[in-house]
C-alpha angles and dihedrals in degrees: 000000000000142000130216122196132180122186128191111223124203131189112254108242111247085230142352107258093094137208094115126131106235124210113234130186145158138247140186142202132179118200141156086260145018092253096050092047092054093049093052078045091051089049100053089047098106116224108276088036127088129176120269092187146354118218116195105211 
């Protein structure tokens, strides 16, 4: 069995006074377990992103 996760990315804000937009996008890994297919997911997220939600499909 397979698992198939997408996770939305986000840029981190350079500070928290808001009013930034923000770049998103999606990723995906596919892996024999969850925890395999998060950590593919962990590695594809660029420096200044982080990860908003994880979707299993």
């Amino acid at each position: 069995m397979t698992v198939e996760l997408k996770a939305t990315i986000r840029q981190r804000p350079p500070d928290h006074k808001g009013g930034y937009e923000l770049e998103t996008a999606e990723l995906s890994a596919t892996a024999d377990t969850y925890d395999q297919a998060r950590e593919l997911l962990e590695d594809q997220v660029p420096a200044g992103w982080q990860m908003l939600s994880i979707a299993r499909y």
